[in-house]
N, C-alpha and C positions, 0 to 999 in steps of 0.2 A: 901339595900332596892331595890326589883323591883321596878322599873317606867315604863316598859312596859313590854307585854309578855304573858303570858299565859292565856291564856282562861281556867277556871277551875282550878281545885288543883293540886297541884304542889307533885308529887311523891320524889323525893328526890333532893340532893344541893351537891354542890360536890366544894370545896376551893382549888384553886389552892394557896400555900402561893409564890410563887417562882415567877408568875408573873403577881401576884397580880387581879387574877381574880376569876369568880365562875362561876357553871355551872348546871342550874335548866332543869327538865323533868318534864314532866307531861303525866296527861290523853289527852291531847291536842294531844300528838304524836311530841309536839314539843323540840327542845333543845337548848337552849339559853342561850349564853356565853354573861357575867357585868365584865364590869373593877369595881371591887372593891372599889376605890375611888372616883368614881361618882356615881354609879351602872347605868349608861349608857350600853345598850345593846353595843357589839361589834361585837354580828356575830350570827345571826337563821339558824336552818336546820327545816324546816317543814318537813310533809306529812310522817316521817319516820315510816317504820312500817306500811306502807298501813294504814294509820289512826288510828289504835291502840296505846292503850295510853302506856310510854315509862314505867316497873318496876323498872330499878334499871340502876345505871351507877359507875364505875370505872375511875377514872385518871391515869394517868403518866404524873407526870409533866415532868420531865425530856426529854420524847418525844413528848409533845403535841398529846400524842395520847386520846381517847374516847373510853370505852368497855361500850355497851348501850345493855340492855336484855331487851324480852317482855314475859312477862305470857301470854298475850292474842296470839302471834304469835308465841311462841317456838322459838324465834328468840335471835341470839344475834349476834350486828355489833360494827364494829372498825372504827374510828373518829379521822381525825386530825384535831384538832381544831388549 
């Protein structure tokens, strides 16, 4: 469950099972990493993507890395959460 976080709908959700967290995008442009057992926010990146809202995101748990694409920017960045 979010308890805080995004303004608007939420584009996609991404489970990290490994350490136990999840990681939501949105139209917001924002991305926003929940410990899983509280769903407590643990860590925001705003403004990403010069305000365009975020399409799609990828994990690796194994490196705490973030692959984050936008249709509105033709953009696509890498995120160490």
């Amino acid at each position: 469950m979010l308890k805080e976080g995004h303004e608007g709908a939420i584009n996609f959700i991404e489970f990290d099972e490994l350490n136990k967290l999840y990681v939501s995008v949105g139209y917001d442009s924002k991305i926003l990493v929940h410990r899983c057992s509280d769903g407590n926010m643990v860590r925001e990146l705003k403004n990403n993507f010069n305000g365009k809202e975020i399409s799609c995101i990828e994990m690796s748990v194994y490196h705490n890395l973030l692959v984050i694409g936008s249709n509105s920017s033709s953009s696509v960045y890498l995120w160490n959460y």
